[in-house]
Structure formats: C-alpha cells, structure tokens
N, C-alpha and C positions, 0 to 999 in steps of 0.2 A: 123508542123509534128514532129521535132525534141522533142519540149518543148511535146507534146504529149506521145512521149515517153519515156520522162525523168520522167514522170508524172506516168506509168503504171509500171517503174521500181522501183516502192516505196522507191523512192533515194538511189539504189545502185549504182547507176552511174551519176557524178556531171553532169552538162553543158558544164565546162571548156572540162573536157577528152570525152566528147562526140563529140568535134567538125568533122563536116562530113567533108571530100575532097568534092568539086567541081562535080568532075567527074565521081563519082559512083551512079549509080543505083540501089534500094534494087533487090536483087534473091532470090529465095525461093533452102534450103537445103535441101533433104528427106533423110533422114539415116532410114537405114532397117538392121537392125542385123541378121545375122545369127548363128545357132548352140543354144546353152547356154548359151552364153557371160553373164556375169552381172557386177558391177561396172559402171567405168567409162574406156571408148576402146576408140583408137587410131582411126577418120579416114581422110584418107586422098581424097580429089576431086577438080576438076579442074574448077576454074571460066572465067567468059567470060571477054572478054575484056573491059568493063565496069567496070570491080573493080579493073585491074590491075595498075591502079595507084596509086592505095589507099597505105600508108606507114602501116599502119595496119588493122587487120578484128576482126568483131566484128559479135556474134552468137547471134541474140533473139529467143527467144521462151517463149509467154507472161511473166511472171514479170522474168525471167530468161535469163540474158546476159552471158555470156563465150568468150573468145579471142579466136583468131583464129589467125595461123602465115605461115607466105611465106614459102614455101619450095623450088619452084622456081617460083618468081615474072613475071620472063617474058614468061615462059610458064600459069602461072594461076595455078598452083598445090599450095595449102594449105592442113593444116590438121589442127586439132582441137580433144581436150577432151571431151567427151560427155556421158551423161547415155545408157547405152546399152538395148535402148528399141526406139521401132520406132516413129521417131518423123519428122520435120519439122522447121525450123528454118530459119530466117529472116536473112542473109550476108549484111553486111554494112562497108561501107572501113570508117577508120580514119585516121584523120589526122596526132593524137598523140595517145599515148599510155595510158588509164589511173593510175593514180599512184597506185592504188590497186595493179596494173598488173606490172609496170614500176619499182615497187621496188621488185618484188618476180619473180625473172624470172632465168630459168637453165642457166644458165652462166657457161661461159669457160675460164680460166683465160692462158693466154699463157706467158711465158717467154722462154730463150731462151736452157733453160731445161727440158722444158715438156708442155704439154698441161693438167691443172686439170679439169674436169667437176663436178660442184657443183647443187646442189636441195637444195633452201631451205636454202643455204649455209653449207651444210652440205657435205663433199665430199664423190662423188659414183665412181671416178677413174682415173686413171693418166696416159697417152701416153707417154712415155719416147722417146722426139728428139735427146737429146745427148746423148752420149755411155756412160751406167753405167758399171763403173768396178767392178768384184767381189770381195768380202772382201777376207783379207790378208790371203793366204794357201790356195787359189783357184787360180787354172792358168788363167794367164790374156786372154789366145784365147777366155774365157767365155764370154767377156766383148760386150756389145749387145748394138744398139740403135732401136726404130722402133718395142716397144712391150709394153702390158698394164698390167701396175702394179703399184701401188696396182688396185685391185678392193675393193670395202667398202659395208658391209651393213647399213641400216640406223641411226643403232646405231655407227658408226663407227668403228665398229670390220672389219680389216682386211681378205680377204677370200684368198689370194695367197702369194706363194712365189716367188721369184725374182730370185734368185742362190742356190739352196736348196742342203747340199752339199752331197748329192747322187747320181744328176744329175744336174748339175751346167746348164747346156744347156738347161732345162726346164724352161722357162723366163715366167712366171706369162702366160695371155693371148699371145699365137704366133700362126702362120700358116706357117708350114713349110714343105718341104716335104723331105723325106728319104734316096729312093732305086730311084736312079733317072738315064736315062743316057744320059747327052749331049755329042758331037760331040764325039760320041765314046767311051769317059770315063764316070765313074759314077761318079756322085756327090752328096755329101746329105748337103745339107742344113738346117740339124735339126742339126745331132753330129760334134760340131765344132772342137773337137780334131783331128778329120780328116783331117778337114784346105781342105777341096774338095771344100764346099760351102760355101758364106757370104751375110747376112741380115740384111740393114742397113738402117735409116732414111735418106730420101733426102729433102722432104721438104712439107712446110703446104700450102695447095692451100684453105682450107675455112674453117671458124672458123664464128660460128653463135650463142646465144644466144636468149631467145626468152622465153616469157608467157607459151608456149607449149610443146619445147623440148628445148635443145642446141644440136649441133652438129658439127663436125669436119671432113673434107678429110685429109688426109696423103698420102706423097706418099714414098712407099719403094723400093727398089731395092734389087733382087735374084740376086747374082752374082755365075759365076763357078772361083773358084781357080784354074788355069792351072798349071800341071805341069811346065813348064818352069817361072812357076811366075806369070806370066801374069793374070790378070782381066778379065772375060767377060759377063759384064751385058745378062742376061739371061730374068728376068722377071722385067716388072713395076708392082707392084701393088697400085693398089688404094686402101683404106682404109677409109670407111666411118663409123663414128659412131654416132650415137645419142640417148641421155635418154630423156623422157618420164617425165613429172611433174605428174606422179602419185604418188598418197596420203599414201600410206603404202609401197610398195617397191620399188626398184629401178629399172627400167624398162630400157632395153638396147639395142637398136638396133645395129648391125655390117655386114657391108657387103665389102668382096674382091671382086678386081676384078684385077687380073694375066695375064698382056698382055703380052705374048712371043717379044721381042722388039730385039731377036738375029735372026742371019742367019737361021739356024738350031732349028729343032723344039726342047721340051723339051718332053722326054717320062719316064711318072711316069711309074716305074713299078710295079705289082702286089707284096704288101707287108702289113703287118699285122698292119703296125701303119703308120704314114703320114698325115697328113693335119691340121684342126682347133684344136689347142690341148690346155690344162687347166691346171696348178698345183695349187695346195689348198696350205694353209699354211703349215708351220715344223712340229709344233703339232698334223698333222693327221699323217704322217706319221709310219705308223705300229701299228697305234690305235685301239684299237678292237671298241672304238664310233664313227669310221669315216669311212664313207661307200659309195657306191650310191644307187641311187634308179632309175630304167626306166619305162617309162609310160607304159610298160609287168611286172612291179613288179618288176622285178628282181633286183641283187643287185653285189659284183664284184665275187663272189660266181661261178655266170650261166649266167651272162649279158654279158661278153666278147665274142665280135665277134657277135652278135643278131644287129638286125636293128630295134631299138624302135623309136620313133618321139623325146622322149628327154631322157635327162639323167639330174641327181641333184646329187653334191657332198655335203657332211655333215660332220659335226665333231662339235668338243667341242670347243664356248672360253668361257674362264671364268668361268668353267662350264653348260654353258647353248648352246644348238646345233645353229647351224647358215648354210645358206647353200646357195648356186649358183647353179640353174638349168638353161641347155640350151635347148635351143627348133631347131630344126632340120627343115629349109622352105621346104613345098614340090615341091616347085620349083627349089631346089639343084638339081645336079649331081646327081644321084643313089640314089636320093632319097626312100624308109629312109636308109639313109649313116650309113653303121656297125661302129660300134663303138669300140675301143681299151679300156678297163677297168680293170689297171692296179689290179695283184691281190694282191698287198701290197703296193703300192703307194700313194697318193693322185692324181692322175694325168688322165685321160682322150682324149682320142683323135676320133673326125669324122675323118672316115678315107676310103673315095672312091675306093682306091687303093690295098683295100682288096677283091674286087670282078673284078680282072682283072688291067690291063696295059691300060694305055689311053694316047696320047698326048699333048701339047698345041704346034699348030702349030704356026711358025711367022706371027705376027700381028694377030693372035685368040689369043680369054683370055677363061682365065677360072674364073667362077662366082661361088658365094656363099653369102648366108645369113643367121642372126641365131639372133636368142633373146635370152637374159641373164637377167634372175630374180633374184637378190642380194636380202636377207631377211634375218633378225630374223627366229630362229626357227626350228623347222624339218620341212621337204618336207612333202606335202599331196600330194597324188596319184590324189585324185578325183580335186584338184582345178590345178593342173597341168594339167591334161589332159585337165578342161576345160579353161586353158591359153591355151593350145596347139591350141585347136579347134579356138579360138579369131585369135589367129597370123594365122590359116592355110586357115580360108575363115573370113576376115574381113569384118566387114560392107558393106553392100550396097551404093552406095551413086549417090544422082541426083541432077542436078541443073536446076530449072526450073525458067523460065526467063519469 
C-alpha cells in the first residue's frame, strides 16, 4: 500500500520520509470553504484517536501530499495549508518528517532576550522577554519587557516602533489598558509616567515550530503600583501567537487571555482609547503618505471611533508603501470593537471600553483575538475584506473514518 502510493505521488515524496507509525489508520479529511476565500486558508480539525500517536501528519489528495502539524497532539486538534476549494484528503500519521519539510519549517529561535519567529528564514517578529531600555534622553520608567517588536514585512522593512519619542510608552505591538479602577484607585497600565500600572514578561510556557505554523505562549503580568509602594499583581495574561507559512505575506495569529488573579475585580472604565493598540514606524509620523485604511473605507480623516472589522496602517520605506493590517475576530468583546485612529500619529488602538465600563471579575479573563497581515505594498480594500471573510467563518471541516 505504501510503495503504491509512493508510486501515484510521481516521487515527490521518497520511502525513507514516508515511513508510517504502526498505529495509525488512514481518515478521510472534507474541507468546505466558505465565503470567497481563494489561495491557500488555514484549517484547523480534530482526529480520532487513531492518528494521535503519530509524531507527524501528512495530507493526500491524488498525486498531491501537503504536511499537516499538531496543534494539540493529545486532544487530536491539527491544522494544515490547503487550496480554498472543496476537497477531500487522505490523513496519515509519520513517523519522521520529510526533508522537504524538515528543512523549511516556521521556526522560533529563543534566547534569553527574545523569542524571533522566522518564514523561510526570513524574520516576521520579535517578543521582547527581557526589559528593553529606552535610548539615552528618554526616561528610564519607559523601559518595557512582554511586547512585540519589531514586526517585519517579507522583504524585511521594519513596520513598528519600539520608544518613539513622542510617546515613549507606545511599545510596537502591546495591550494595555488606560482609565481603569482597582481597589479604589485608578490605574493605567498604558501611561507609565504615572508609575500607577506595570507590564512585564514572566515567562515562556511553549515554543513550537513546525511545516505549518510556529507558535509561542507567554505569560505577562498587569500589576497595580500602590501608593504606599507596594505591588499587586492584578492580571495573568496569556499570550499566544502564531504565523502561518503562507507564500506571499506574513500571516499572524494573536490571542490574550487576561485572568483577574487579585482579590478585587479590575473595572475598565468607559474611555476613548484602551486595549490591543499598534505603533508604526518614526517615518510615519506626521507624513502626509501614512494613513489608514478600514474595511468602511475610511481613513484617520472620519475612521476614529467607527467599528469596522479591520483597519491597515501604511506609510513609505524606502520610498515604496508597506503596510500591517488587523483584522478584528467576531468572536471578540463588542465585537466590531471601535477603534482609536490616531489623527496624526502612526498609532492605533481596539478599544472596547469606548462603548461603556466593563469588569474582569477574579478568576474571570478577559479574551481577545486578531490577525495581523505584514506585506509589501498598499492596502486593497477588496482583498482585505475578502481575508476578513476567511478569518471570520473559516473552512468547514469533517473527519470521516
């Protein structure tokens, strides 16, 4: 059976890396796209316990194999690359990895200053574990661990800044929140000259690699500043990211998850900026070529405070446009989450807590996910909206046994 289908894959795939595990059984995979998707989409489904011993998965669909990678092996959740059109596909566990696959895989390279995530070898971004300090003539309270900078597009142009010095406290990718008030007092966890709130790296619980994606948990800690001095851890969050080995951009999955871990609960209160927020590089700043764009058109003009599904910041390197669009899950809080669109900034923020005051009570979290498109280029409305539509109702997907 095997040499049979070594034989219909018109030797794309040797003997050696085809060797099966023992203990798997083929299943048949049906993907059904929904919306307009086209490319290659992200899905993810759950096999039986039959393949879950297998150390890796492998997709046919006649002379056409594709990898397939654990998301979590002992529940059976895998995902996989695939053409966005409705197909069928044969799951087969291996033993080993084929070398095709086993040398070109999203990789995460950790030391004991940052987590990098590379495509290709090319790097798409950096999690900063240790506290970067700001450069010399910037106050040292700036000084941040537990945020993601750079972001890269695929040519390697830079899309963020780090300590930008107009607002030193705008750290590339963070999620922070504002106008907040525990046990009495307010605290903001975003403006650290306050010295109210602090956001800081605790530590790396998983770091994966992989044919399909790489990805990473982090865990941060929201602390309140007390008057009297005193620390008091307020929120765990969790922090998981993963990119996507797609072909032309760099594909970005991120999701918090803010579990209140104090006595007293934490209440955001109703305020105009707060939550998942973005700064773009130095060069945008007050550029008349650096703009956004929301899947309503809009731009920082008439966009501020509107609830679009995404937003795309833009500007110039090198003379030629480059841009980071996020995409908004409809499974968020207040979904679609109004947006902050700064009017001479480079900077952006989801921000919940513009339609109303909300809680996180102890031991509740508060949950959020978003996608991050890094690319060459100007923003298109029409291929953005139909990424939006991909990430907001993904594939179908069945496993028939």
């Amino acid at each position: 059976m095997i040499r049979q289908l070594l034989s219909c894959l018109s030797g794309l795939l040797s003997a050696a890396t085809l060797f099966l595990s023992t203990a798997e059984a083929d299943v048949t995979l049906r993907v059904s796209p929904q919306g307009d998707a086209s490319g290659l989409i992200e899905v993810e489904f759950v096999l039986p316990e039959s393949l879950r011993s297998a150390s890796h998965l492998l997709l046919v669909a006649g002379d056409v194999a594709i990898p397939a990678q654990w998301i979590n092996q002992s529940q059976g959740l895998a995902a996989s690359l695939v053409q966005a059109k409705s197909a069928e596909y044969q799951v087969r566990g291996l033993a080993t990895l084929p070398e095709k696959w086993a040398e070109n895989v999203v990789r995460i390279e950790q030391s004991e200053q940052a987590l990098k995530l590379l495509i290709r070898d090319l790097p798409v971004l950096q999690y900063n574990i240790a506290v970067r300090q700001p450069p010399e003539g910037i106050d040292p309270v700036y000084a941040r661990s537990g945020h993601i900078h750079p972001l890269f597009t695929p040519t390697g142009e830079e899309l963020t800044s780090e300590f930008p010095a107009d607002h030193a406290h705008q750290h590339a990718v963070f999620h922070a929140w504002v106008n907040t008030t525990f046990s009495g007092r307010k605290t903001d966890f975003w403006n650290q000259a306050g010295r109210t709130g602090h956001i800081e790296h605790v530590a790396v619980h998983e770091v994966s690699s992989g044919p399909v994606f790489g990805q990473f948990q982090v865990e941060l800690r929201h602390s309140a500043l007390n008057a009297d001095g005193t620390v008091t851890p307020v929120l765990k969050e969790l922090l998981t990211v993963r990119a996507w080995k797609q072909p032309e951009r760099f594909v970005v999955d991120l999701e918090t998850r803010q579990i209140c871990v104090a006595d007293s609960p934490l209440t955001i209160n109703e305020y105009h900026y707060g939550g998942m927020a973005i700064r773009g590089r130095d060069n945008w700043l007050q550029n008349p070529e650096s703009d956004f764009l929301t899947s309503e058109g809009n731009n920082r003009t008439n966009g501020n405070h509107t609830r679009p599904d995404w937003v795309a910041m833009f500007g110039p390197a090198d003379g030629t446009p480059i841009h980071v669009a996020i995409l908004d899950h409809p499974g968020n809080f207040r979904f679609p989450q109004p947006v902050r669109l700064h009017p001479s900034k480079p900077y952006f923020v989801f921000t919940p807590p513009q339609l109303g005051s909300f809680e996180i009570k102890p031991g509740e979290e508060y949950a959020a996910r978003y996608r991050y498109l890094l690319a060459d280029g100007a923003p298109q409305k029409e291929q953005l909206n139909q990424d939006f539509t991909s990430y907001a109702k993904p594939a179908v997907t069945e496993i028939i046994e």
